[in-house]
DOTI-878339 format. One record per residue: residue in three letters; x, y, z of N, C-alpha, C, O in turn; residue number from 0; chain. Coordinates in nm, 2 decimals. Example, Ala and Ser with C-alpha at 12.3 -4.5 7.8 and 13.67 -1.06 7.14 Angstrom:
! DOTI-878339
+-----+--------+--------+--------+--------+--------+--------+--------+--------+--------+--------+--------+--------+-----+----+
:  aa :   n_xx :   n_yy :   n_zz :  ca_xx :  ca_yy :  ca_zz :   c_xx :   c_yy :   c_zz :   o_xx :   o_yy :   o_zz :   i : ch :
+-----+--------+--------+--------+--------+--------+--------+--------+--------+--------+--------+--------+--------+-----+----+
: ALA :   1.32 :  -0.57 :   0.78 :   1.23 :  -0.45 :   0.78 :   1.32 :  -0.33 :   0.78 :   1.42 :  -0.33 :   0.85 :   0 :  A :
: SER :   1.28 :  -0.22 :   0.71 :   1.37 :  -0.11 :   0.71 :   1.29 :   0.00 :   0.79 :   1.34 :   0.11 :   0.80 :   1 :  A :
+-----+--------+--------+--------+--------+--------+--------+--------+--------+--------+--------+--------+--------+-----+----+
This chain:
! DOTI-878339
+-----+--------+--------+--------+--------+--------+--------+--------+--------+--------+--------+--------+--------+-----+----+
:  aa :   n_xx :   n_yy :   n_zz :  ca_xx :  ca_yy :  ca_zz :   c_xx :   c_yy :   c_zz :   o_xx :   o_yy :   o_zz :   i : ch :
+-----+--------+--------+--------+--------+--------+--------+--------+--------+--------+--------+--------+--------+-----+----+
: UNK :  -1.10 :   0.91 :  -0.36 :  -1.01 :   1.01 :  -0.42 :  -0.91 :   0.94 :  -0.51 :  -0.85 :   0.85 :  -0.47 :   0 :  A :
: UNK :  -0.90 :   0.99 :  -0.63 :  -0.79 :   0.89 :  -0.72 :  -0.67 :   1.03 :  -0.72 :  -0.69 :   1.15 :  -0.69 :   1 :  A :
: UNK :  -0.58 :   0.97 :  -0.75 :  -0.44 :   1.06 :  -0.75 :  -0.44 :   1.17 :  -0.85 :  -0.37 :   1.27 :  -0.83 :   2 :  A :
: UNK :  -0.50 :   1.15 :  -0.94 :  -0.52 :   1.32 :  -0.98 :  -0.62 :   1.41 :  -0.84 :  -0.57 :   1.51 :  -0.80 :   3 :  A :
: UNK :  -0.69 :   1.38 :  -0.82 :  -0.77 :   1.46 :  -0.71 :  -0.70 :   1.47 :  -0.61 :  -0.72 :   1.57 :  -0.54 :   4 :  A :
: UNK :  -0.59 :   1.36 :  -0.55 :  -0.53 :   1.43 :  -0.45 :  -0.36 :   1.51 :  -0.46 :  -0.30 :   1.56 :  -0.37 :   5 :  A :
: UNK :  -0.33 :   1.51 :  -0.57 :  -0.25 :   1.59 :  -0.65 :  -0.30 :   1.73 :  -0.67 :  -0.25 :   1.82 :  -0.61 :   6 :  A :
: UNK :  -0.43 :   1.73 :  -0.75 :  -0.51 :   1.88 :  -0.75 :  -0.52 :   1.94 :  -0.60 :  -0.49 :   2.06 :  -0.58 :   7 :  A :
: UNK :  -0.56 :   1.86 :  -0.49 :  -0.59 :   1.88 :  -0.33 :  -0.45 :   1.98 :  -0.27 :  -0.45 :   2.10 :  -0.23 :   8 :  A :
: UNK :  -0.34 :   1.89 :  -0.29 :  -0.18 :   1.90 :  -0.26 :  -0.14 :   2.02 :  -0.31 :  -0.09 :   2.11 :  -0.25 :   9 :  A :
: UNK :  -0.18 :   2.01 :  -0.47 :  -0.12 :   2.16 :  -0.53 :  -0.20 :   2.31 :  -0.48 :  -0.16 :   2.43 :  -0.48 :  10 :  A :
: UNK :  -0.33 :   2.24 :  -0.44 :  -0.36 :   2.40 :  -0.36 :  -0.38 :   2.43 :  -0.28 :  -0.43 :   2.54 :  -0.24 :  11 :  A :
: UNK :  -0.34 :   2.35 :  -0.22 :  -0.27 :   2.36 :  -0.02 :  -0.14 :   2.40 :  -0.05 :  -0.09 :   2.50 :   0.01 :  12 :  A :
: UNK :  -0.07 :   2.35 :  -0.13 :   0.08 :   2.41 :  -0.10 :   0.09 :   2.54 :  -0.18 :   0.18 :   2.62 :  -0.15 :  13 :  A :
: UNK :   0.00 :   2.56 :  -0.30 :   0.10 :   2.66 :  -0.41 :   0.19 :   2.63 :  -0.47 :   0.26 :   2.70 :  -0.54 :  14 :  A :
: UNK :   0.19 :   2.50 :  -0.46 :   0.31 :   2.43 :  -0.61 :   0.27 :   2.39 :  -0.72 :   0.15 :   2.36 :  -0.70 :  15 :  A :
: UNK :   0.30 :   2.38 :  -0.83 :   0.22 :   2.30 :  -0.92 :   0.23 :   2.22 :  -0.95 :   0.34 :   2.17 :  -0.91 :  16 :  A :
: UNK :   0.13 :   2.16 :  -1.03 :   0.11 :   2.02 :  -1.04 :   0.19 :   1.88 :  -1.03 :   0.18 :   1.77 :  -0.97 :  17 :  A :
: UNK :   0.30 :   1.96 :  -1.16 :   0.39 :   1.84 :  -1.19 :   0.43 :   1.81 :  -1.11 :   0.42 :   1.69 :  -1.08 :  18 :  A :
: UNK :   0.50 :   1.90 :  -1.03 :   0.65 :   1.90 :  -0.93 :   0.56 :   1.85 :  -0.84 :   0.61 :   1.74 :  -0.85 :  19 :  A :
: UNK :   0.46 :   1.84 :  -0.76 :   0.33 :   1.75 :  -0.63 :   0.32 :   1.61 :  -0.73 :   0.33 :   1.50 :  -0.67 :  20 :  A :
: UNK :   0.29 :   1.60 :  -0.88 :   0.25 :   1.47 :  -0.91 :   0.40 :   1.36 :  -0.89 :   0.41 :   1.24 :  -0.86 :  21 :  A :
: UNK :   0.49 :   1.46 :  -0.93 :   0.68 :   1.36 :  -0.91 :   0.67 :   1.34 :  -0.75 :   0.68 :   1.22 :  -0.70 :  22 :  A :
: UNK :   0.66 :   1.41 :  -0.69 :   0.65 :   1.38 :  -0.54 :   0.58 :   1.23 :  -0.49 :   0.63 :   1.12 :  -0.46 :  23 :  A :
: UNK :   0.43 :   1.27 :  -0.49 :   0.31 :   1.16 :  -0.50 :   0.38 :   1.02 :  -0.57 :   0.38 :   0.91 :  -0.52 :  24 :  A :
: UNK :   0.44 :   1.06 :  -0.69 :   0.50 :   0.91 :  -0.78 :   0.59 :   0.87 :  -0.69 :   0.62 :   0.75 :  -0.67 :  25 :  A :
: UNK :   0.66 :   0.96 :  -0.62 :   0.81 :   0.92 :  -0.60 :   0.77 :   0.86 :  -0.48 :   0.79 :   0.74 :  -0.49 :  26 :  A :
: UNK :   0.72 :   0.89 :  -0.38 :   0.66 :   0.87 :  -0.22 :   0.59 :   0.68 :  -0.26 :   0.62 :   0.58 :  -0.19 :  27 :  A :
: UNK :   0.51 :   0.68 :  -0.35 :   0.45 :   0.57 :  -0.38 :   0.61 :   0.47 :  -0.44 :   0.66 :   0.40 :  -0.36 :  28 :  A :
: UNK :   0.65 :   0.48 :  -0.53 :   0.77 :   0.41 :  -0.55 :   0.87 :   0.39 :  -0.47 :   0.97 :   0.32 :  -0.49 :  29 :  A :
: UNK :   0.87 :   0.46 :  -0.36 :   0.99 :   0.44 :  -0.27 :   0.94 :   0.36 :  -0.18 :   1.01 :   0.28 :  -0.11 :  30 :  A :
: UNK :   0.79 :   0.36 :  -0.17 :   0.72 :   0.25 :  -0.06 :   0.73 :   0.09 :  -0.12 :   0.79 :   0.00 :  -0.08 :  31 :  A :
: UNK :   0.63 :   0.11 :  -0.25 :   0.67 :  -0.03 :  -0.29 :   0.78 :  -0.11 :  -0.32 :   0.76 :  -0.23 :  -0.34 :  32 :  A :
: UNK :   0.96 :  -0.03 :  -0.35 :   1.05 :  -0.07 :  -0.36 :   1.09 :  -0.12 :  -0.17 :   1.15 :  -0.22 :  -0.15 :  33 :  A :
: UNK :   1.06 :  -0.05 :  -0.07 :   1.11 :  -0.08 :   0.05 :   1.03 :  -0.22 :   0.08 :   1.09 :  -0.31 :   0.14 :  34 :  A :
: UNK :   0.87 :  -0.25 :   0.04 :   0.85 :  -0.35 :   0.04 :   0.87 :  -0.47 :  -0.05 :   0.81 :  -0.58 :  -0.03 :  35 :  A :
: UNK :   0.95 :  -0.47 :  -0.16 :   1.02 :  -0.53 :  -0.22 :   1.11 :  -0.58 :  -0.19 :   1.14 :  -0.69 :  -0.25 :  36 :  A :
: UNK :   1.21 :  -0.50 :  -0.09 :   1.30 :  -0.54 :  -0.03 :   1.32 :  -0.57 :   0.11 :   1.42 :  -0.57 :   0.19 :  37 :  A :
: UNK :   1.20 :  -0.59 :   0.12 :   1.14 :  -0.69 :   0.26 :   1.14 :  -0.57 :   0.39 :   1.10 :  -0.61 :   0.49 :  38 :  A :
: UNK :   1.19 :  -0.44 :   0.39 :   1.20 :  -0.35 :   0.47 :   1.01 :  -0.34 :   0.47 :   0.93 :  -0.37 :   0.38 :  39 :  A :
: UNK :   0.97 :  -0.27 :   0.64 :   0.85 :  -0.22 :   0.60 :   0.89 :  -0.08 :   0.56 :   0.99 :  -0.03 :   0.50 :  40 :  A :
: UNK :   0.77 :   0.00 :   0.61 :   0.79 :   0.17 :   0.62 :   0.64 :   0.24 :   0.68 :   0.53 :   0.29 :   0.64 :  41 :  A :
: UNK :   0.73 :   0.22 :   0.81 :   0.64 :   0.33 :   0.89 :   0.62 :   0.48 :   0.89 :   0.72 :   0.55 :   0.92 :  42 :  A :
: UNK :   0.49 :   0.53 :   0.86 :   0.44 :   0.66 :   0.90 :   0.40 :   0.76 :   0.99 :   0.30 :   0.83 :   0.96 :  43 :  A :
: UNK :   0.46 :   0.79 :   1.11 :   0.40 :   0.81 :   1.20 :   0.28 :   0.91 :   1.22 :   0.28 :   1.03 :   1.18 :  44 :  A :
: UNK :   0.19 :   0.85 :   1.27 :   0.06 :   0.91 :   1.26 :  -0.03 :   0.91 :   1.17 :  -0.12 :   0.99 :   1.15 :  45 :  A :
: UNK :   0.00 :   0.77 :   1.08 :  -0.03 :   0.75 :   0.93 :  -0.03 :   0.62 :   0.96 :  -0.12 :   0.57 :   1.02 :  46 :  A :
: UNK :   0.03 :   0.57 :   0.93 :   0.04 :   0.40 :   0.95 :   0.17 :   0.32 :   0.90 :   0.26 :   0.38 :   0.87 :  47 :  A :
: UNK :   0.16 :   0.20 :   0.90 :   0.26 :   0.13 :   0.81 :   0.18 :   0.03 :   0.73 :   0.07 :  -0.03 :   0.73 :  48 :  A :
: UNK :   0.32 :   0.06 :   0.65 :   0.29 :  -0.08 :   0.53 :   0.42 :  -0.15 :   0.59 :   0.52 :  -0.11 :   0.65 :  49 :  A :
: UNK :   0.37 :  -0.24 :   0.56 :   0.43 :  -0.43 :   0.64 :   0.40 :  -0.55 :   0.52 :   0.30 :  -0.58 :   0.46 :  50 :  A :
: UNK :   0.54 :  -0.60 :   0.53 :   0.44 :  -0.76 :   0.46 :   0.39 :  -0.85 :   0.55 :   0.42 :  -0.84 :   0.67 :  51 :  A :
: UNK :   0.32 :  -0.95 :   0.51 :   0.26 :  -1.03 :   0.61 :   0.29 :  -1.18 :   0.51 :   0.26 :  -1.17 :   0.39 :  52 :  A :
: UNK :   0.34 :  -1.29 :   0.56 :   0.36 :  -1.40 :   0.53 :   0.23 :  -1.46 :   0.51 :   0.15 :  -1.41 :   0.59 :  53 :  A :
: UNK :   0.19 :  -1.54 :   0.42 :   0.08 :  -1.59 :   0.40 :   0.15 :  -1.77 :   0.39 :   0.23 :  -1.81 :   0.31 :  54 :  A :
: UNK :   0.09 :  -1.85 :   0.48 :   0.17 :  -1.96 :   0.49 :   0.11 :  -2.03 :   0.37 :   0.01 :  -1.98 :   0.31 :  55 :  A :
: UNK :   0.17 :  -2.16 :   0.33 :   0.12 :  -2.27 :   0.25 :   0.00 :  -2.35 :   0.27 :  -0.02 :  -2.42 :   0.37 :  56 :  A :
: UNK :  -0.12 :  -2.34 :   0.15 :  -0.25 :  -2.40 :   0.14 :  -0.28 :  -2.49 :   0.06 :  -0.22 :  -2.52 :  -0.04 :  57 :  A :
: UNK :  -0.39 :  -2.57 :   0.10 :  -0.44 :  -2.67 :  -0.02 :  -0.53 :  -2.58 :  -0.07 :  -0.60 :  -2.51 :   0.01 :  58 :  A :
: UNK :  -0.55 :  -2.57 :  -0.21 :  -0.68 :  -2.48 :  -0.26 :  -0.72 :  -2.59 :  -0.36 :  -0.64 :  -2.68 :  -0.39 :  59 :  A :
: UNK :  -0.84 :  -2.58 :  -0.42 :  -0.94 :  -2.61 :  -0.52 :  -0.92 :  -2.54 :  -0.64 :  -0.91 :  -2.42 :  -0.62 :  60 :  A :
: UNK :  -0.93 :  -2.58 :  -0.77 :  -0.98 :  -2.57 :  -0.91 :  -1.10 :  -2.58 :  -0.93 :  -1.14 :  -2.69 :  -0.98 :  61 :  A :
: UNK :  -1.19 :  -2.51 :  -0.91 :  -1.33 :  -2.56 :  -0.90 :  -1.38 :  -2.58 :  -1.05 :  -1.47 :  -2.66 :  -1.07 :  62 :  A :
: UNK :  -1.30 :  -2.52 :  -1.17 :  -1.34 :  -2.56 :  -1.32 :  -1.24 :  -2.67 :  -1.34 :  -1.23 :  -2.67 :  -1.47 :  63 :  A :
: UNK :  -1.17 :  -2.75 :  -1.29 :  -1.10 :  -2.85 :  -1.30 :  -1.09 :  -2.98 :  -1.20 :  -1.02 :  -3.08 :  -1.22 :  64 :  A :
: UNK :  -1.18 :  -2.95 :  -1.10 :  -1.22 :  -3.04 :  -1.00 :  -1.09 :  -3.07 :  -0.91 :  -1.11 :  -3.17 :  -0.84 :  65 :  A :
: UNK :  -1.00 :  -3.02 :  -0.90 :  -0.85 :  -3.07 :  -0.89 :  -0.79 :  -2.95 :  -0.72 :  -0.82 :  -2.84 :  -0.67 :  66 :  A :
: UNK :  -0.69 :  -3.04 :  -0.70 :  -0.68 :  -2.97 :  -0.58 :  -0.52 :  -2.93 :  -0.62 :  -0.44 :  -3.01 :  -0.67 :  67 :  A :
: UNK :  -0.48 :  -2.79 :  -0.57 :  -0.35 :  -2.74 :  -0.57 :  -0.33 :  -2.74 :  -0.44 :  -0.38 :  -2.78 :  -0.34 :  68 :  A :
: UNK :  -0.16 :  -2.64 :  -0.49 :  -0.12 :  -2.62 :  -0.32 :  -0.03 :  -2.54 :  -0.35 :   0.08 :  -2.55 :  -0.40 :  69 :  A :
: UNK :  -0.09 :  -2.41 :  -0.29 :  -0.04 :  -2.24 :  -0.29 :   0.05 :  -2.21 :  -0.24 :   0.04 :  -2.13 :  -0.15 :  70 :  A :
: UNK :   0.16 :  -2.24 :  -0.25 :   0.28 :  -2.25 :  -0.18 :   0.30 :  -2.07 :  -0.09 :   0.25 :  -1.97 :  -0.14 :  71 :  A :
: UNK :   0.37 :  -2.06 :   0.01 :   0.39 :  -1.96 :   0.12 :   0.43 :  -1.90 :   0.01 :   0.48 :  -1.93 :  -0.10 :  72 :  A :
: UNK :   0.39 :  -1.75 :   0.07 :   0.39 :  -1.60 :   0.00 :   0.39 :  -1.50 :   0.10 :   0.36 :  -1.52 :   0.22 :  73 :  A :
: UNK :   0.43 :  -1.35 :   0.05 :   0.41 :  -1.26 :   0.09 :   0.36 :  -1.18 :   0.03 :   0.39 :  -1.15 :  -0.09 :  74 :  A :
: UNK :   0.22 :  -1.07 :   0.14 :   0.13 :  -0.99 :   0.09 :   0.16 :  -0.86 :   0.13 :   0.19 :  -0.86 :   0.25 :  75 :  A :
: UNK :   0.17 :  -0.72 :   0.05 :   0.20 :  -0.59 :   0.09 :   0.03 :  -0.58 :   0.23 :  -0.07 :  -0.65 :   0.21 :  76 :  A :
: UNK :   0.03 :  -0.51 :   0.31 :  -0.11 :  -0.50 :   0.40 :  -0.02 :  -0.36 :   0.44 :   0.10 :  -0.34 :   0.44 :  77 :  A :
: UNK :  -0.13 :  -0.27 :   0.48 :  -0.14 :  -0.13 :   0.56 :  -0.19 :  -0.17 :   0.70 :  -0.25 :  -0.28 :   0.70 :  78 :  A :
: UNK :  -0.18 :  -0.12 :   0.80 :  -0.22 :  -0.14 :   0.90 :  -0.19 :   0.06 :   0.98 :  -0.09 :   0.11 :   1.03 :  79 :  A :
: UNK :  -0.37 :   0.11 :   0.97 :  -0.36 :   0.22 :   1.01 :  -0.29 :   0.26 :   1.13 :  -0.29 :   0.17 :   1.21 :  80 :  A :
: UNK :  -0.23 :   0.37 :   1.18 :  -0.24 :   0.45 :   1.31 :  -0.34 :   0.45 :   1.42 :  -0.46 :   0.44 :   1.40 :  81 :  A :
: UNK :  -0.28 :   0.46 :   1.50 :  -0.44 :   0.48 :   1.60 :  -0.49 :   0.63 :   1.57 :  -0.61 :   0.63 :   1.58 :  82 :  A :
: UNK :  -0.45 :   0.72 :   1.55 :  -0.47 :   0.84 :   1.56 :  -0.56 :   0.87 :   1.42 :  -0.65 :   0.96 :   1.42 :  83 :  A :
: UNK :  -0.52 :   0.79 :   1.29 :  -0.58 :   0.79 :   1.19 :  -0.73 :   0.74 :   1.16 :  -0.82 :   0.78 :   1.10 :  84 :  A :
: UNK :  -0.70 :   0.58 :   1.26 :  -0.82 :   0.53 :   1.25 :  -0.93 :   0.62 :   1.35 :  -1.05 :   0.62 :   1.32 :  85 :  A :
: UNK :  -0.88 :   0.70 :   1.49 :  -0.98 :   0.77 :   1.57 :  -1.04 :   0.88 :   1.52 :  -1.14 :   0.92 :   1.57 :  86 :  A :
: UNK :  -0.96 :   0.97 :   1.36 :  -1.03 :   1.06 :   1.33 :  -1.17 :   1.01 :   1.20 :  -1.28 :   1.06 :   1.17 :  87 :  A :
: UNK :  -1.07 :   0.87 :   1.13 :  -1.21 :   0.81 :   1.07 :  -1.35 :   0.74 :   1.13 :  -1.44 :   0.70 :   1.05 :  88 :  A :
: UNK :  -1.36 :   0.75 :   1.27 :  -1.47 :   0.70 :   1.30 :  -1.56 :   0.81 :   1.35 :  -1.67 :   0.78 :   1.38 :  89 :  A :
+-----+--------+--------+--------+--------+--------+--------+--------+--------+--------+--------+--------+--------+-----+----+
């Protein structure tokens, strides 16, 4: 489903139109990725959370340069479903 389809979905479940569901959808997605920007997560309940996850420091390979780096510690945005979400996807 891409975000126009679940925009179209939203607007005719609710009876609202479009725009005013598509500002929502934008806004809902920007307020998530700014809370993970600012190291907060943001839990859903009954939905899931988004969390960052530390990704520690690696040696990696250049394989077109034969050469070995080193990926210094990072953090990655990850979802991690609900139980209740994941019981109705199976």
């Amino acid at each position: 489903m891409t975000k126009a389809e679940l925009v179209n979905a939203i607007a005719v479940q609710s009876g609202l139109d479009k725009t005013t569901v598509l500002t929502v959808v934008e806004g809902v997605m920007a307020n998530i990725k700014n809370s993970l920007a600012g190291g907060e997560p943001v839990f859903l309940r009954g939905f899931g959370s988004f969390i960052n996850k530390k990704r520690a420091e690696k040696l990696a390979r250049n394989i077109s340069t034969h050469t070995s780096i080193i990926v210094p510690e990072h953090r990655v945005p990850y979802f991690k479903p609900a139980k209740e979400f994941v019981a109705q996807v199976r």
